[in-house]
C-alpha positions in Angstrom: -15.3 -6.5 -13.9 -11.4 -6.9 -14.4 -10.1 -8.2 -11.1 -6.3 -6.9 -12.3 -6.4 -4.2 -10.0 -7.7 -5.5 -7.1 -4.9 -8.2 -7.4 -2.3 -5.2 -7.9 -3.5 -3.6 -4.9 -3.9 -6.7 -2.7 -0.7 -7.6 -3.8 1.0 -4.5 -3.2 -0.8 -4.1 0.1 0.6 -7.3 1.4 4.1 -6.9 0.5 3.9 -3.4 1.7 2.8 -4.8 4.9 5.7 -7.4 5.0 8.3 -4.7 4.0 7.3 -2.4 6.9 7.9 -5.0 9.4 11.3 -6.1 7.9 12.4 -3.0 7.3 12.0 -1.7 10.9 12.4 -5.1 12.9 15.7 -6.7 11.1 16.4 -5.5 8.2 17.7 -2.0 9.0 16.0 -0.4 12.3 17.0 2.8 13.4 17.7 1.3 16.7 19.2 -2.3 17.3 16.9 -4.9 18.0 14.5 -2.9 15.9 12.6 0.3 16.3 9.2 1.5 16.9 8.8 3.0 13.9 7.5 -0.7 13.0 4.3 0.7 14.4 3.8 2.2 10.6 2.8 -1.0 10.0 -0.8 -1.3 12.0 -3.0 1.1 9.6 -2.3 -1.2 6.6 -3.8 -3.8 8.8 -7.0 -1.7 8.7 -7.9 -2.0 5.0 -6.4 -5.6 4.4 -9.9 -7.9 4.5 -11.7 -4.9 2.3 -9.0 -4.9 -0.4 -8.7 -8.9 -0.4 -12.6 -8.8 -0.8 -12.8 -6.7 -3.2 -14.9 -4.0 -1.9 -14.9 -0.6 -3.6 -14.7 1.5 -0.9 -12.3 0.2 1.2 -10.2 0.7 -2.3 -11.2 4.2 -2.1 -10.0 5.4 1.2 -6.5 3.1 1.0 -5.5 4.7 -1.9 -5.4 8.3 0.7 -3.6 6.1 3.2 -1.2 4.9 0.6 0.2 8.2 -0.1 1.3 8.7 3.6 3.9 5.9 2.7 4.6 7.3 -0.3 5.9 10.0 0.9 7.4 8.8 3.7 9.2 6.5 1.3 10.4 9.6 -1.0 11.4 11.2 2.3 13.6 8.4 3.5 15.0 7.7 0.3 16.2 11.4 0.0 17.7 11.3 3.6 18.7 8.1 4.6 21.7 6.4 3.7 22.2 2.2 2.6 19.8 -0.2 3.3 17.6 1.8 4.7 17.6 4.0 1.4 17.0 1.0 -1.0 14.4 0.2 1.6 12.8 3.4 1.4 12.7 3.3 -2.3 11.1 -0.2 -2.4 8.2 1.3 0.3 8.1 4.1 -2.3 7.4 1.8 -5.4 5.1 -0.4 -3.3 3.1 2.1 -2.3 2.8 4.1 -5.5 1.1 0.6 -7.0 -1.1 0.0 -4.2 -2.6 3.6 -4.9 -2.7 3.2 -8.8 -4.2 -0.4 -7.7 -6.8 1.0 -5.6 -7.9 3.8 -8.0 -7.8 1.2 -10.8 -10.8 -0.9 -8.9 -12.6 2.1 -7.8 -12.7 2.7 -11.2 -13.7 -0.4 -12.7 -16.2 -0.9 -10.1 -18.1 2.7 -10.6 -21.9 2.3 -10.4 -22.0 4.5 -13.4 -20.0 1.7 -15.7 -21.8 -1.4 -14.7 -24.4 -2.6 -17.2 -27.8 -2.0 -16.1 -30.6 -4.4 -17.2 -32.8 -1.8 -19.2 -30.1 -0.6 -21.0 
């Protein structure tokens, strides 16, 4: 097993964690003092000890949730102007590595590739 993909998406997890709470807190919130929209932030807390373990599931489903902020980064980055653009576009790239992350594990780890004793 090649643990380069689990390290892409555990990494890419974590900074997209990080860069949704900047981002909406202090970096550029819609509102000053920061927003709610910092809220975003609670379902990648849901997958986070599954994708630092390693497990092949939790890879599968986080790579669906990963394309909700990969669109919302797209979206953002279209419509929003500054900061908050270059922010967007950095949730965007994040997200798209976390997905191609989690698909590259879920991969790897199929039952059908591992070696079987038999064989």
């Amino acid at each position: 097993m090649n643990p380069w993909f689990n390290r892409l998406a555990s990494t890419s997890l974590v900074g997209l964690l990080f860069l949704c709470l900047a981002w909406e807190l202090w970096l550029a919130p819609l509102r000053p003092g920061g927003s709610m929209l910092a809220l975003k932030a609670l379902p990648l807390l849901l997958p986070l000890f599954g994708i630092l373990r390693g497990k092949r599931y939790t890879h599968q489903w986080t790579s669906m949730l990963a394309l909700a902020y990969v669109t919302e980064g797209l979206v953002r980055a279209a419509s929003d102007q500054g900061a908050s653009q270059a922010l967007a576009m950095a949730e965007a790239a994040l997200a798209t590595l976390l997905f191609a992350g989690c698909l590259g594990h879920a991969r790897t780890t199929a039952p059908s590739r591992t070696i079987r004793a038999g064989d």
